[in-house]
C-alpha positions as CSV (number, residue, x, y, z in Angstrom):
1,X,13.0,17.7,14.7
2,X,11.9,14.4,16.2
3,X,12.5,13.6,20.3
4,X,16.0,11.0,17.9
5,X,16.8,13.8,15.9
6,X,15.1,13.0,12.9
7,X,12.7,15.0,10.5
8,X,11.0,12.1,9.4
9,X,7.7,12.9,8.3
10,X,5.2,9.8,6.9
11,X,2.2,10.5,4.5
12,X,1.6,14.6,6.1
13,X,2.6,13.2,9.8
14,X,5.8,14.5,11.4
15,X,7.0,12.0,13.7
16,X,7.8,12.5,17.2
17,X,9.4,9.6,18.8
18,X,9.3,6.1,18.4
19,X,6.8,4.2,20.7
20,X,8.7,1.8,21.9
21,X,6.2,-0.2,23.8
22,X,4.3,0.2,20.4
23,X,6.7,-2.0,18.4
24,X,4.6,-5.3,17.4
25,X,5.1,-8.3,15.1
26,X,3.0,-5.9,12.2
27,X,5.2,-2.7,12.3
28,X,6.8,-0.1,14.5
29,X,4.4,3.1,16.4
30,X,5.0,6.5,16.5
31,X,3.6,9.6,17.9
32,X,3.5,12.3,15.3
33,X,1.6,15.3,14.5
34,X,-0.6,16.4,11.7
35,X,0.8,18.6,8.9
36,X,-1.4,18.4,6.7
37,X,-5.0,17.3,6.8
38,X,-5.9,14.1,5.5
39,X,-8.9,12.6,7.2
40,X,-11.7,14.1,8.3
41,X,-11.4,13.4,12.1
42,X,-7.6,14.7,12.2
43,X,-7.0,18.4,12.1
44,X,-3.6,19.9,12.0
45,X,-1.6,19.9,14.9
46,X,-3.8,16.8,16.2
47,X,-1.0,14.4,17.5
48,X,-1.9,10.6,16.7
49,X,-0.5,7.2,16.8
50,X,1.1,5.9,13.4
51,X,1.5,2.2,13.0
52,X,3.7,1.6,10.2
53,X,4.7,-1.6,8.2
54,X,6.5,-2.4,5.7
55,X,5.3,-4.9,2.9
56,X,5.5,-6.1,-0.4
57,X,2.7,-5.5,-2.5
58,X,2.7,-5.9,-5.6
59,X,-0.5,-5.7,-6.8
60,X,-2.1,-3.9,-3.9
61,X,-4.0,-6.4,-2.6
62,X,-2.5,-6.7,1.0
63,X,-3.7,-2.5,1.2
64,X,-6.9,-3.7,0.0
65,X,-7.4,-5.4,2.9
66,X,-5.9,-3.2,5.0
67,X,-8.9,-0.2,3.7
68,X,-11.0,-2.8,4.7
69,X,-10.0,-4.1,8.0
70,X,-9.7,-0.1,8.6
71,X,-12.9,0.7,7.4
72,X,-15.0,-1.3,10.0
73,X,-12.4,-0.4,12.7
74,X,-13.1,3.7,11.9
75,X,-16.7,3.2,12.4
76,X,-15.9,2.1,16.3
77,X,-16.9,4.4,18.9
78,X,-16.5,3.5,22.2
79,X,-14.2,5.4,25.5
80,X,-12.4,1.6,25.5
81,X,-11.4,1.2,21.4
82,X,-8.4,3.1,20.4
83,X,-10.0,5.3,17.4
84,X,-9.1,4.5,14.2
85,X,-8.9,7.3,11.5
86,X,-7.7,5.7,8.6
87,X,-5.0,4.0,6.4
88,X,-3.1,5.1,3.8
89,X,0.0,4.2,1.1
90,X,3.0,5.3,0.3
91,X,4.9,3.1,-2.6
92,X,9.2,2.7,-2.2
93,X,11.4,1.3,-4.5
94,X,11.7,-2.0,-2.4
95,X,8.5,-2.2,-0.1
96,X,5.5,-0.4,0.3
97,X,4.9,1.7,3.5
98,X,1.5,0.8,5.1
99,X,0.6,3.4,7.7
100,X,-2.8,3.0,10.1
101,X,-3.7,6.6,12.0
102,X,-4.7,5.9,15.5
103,X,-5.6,8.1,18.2
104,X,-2.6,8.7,20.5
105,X,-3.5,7.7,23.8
106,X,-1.3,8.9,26.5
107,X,-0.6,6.6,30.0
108,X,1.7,3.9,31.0
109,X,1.6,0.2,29.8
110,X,0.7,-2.6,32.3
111,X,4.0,-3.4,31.9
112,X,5.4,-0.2,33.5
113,X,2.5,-0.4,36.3
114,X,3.7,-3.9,37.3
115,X,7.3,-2.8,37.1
116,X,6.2,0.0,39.7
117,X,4.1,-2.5,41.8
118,X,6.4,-4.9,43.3
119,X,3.6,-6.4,45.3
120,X,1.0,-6.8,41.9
121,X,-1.3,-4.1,41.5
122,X,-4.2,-3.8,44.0
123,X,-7.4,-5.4,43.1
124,X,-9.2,-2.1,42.2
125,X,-7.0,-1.1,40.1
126,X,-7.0,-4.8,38.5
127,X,-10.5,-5.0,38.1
128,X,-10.7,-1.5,36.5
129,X,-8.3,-2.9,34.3
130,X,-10.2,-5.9,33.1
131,X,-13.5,-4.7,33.6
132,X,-12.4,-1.7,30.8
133,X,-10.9,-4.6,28.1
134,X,-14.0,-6.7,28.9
135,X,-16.4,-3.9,28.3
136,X,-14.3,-2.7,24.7
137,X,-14.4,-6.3,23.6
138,X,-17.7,-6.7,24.6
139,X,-18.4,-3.7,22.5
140,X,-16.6,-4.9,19.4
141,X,-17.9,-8.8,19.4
142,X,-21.2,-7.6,19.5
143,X,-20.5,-5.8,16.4
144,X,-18.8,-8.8,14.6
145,X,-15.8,-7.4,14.7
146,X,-12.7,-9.5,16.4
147,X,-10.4,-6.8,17.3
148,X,-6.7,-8.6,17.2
149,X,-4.8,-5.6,19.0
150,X,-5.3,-5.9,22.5
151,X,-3.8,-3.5,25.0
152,X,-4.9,-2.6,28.2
């Protein structure tokens, strides 16, 4: 049973709790665990990240680019990109469900570090900060790829 008393389980992923602070203008995040194994870097019992969206698609072509997008994003390998394991479908009666695996990263948002840091944080932990997204975008633009989902 989830943390909301739920046993809501997406594409062989029980969910855990809502992410709150994962909610985004593409879909709501959850932590959830593996049931049942369905990419290769996932193993049971692996808790993850699931970013879920509902859409309307029709003719499958907003997945399509979705696999895609997803594709390049699994290939990423670097201690400052969120891993990406995969995508997947799952068709409803109304919308589609359009779920992206993620690793689950545990720590506290900027938000929650500013909120705790009346003063601002200090500049070490600032620059560590920065330096860290500079170095993962660095990473990614040299590759091509413009990675939308910022978070430090």
């Amino acid at each position: 049973m989830t943390a909301d008393g739920s046993n809501k389980v997406i594409g062989g992923f029980r969910v855990l709790k809502d992410l709150k602070a994962g909610v985004g203008s593409q879909g709501t995040v959850y932590q959830a665990v593996c049931e049942a194994a369905r990419f290769p870097t996932v193993a049971v019992g692996d808790v993850v990240a699931l970013k879920v969206m509902a859409v309307q698609d029709d003719d499958g072509e907003v997945y399509a680019r979705l696999e895609r997008r997803t594709a390049e994003l699994v290939a990423l390998e670097h201690p400052n990109v969120v891993k990406y394991h995969g995508c997947f479908c799952e068709k409803g009666p109304f919308n589609d469900v359009h779920v992206i695996v993620l690793e689950f990263v545990e720590g506290r948002s900027l938000k929650d570090l500013l909120e705790k840091s009346p003063c601002g944080l200090g500049a070490d932990e600032a620059m560590r900060i920065a330096f860290g997204l500079i170095d993962g975008l660095t990473y990614t633009s040299a590759l091509g790829i413009v990675h939308r989902d910022i978070k430090p």
